[in-house]
C-alpha positions as CSV (number, residue, x, y, z in Angstrom):
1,X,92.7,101.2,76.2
2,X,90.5,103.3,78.1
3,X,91.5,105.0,81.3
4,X,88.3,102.8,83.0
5,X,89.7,99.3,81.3
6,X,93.1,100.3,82.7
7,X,91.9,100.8,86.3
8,X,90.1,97.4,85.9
9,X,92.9,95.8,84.9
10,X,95.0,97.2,87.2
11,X,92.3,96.1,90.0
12,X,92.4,92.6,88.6
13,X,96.1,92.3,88.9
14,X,96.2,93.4,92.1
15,X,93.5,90.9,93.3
16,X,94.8,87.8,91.8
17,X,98.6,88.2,92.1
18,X,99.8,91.3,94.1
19,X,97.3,90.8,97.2
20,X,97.9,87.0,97.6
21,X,101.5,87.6,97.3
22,X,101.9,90.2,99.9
23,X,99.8,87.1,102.5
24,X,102.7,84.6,101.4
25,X,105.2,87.3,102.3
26,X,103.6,88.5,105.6
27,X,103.5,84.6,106.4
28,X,107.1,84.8,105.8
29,X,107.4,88.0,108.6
30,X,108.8,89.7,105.7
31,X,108.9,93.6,106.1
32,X,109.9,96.4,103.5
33,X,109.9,99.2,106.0
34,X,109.1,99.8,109.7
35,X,105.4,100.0,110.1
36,X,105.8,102.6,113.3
37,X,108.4,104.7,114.4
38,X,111.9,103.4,114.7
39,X,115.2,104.9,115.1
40,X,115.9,105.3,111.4
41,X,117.4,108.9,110.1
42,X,115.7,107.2,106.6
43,X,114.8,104.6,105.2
44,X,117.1,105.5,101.4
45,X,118.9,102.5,100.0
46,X,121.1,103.3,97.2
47,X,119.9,101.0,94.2
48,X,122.1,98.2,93.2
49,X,125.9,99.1,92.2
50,X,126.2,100.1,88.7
51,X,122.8,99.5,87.8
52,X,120.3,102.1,85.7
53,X,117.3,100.3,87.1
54,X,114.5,103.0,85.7
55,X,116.3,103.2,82.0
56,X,116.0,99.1,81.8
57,X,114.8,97.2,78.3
58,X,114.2,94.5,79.9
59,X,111.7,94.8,83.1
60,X,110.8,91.7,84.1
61,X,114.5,90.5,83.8
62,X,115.7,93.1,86.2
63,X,112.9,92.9,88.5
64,X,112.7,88.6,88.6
65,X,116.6,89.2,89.1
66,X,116.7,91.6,92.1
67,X,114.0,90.2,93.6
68,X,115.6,86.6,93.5
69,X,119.0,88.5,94.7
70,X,117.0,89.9,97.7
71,X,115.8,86.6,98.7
72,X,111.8,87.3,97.5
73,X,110.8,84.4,95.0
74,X,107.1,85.6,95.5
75,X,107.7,88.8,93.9
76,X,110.2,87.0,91.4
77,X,107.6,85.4,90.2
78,X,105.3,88.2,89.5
79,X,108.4,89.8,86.8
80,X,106.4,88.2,84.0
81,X,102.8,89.4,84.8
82,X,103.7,92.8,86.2
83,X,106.1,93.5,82.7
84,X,103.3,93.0,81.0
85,X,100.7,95.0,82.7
86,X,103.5,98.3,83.0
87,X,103.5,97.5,79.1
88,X,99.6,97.3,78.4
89,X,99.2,100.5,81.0
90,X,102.0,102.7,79.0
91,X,101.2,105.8,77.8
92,X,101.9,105.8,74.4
93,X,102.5,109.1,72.0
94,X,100.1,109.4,69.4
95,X,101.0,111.7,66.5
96,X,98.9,114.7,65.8
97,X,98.8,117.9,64.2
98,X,97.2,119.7,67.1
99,X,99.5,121.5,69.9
100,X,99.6,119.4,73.1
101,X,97.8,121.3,76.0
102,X,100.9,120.7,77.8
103,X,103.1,122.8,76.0
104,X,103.5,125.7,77.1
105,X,103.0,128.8,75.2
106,X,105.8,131.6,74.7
107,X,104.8,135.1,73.4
């Protein structure tokens, strides 16, 4: 897929799901993160206990699962459609005789 098709889809995803969710969630009052300044040395939170959240097979199982656990169905219901757009925007590795340009040359 072409980097311009990617951006469109990526713009479509974020019109029909992710921008009316984030209205149901804000009718809700719920906040991530303090939207001025606030007393907070950070704003950190450790991921969940024993978890390897980045290394995950399954996405859309660990995202509908913490966001259920932290009490946001909205986003729990997005695990499905956002898995599969992280998997259609994936950079895949193509195979090729040539020398990436992002190897770094030594001599």
């Amino acid at each position: 897929m072409s980097s311009t098709e990617d951006e469109r889809r990526a713009r479509r995803f974020y019109r029909r799901h992710l921008a009316p969710t984030a209205e149901r969630l804000r009718a809700r009052s719920v906040r991530f993160f303090a939207l001025g300044p606030d007393e907070a040395e950070s704003w950190f939170e450790p991921p969940p206990q024993g978890s390897d959240f980045f290394a995950l097979e399954d996405l859309e199982g660990a995202l509908r699962e913490r966001w259920q656990a932290d009490g946001l169905p909205e986003l729990a219901a997005l695990a499905s459609r956002l898995a599969e757009l992280a998997d259609a925007l994936e950079i895949r590795e193509q195979d090729s005789a040539d020398v990436s340009p992002f190897v770094y040359v030594m001599y």
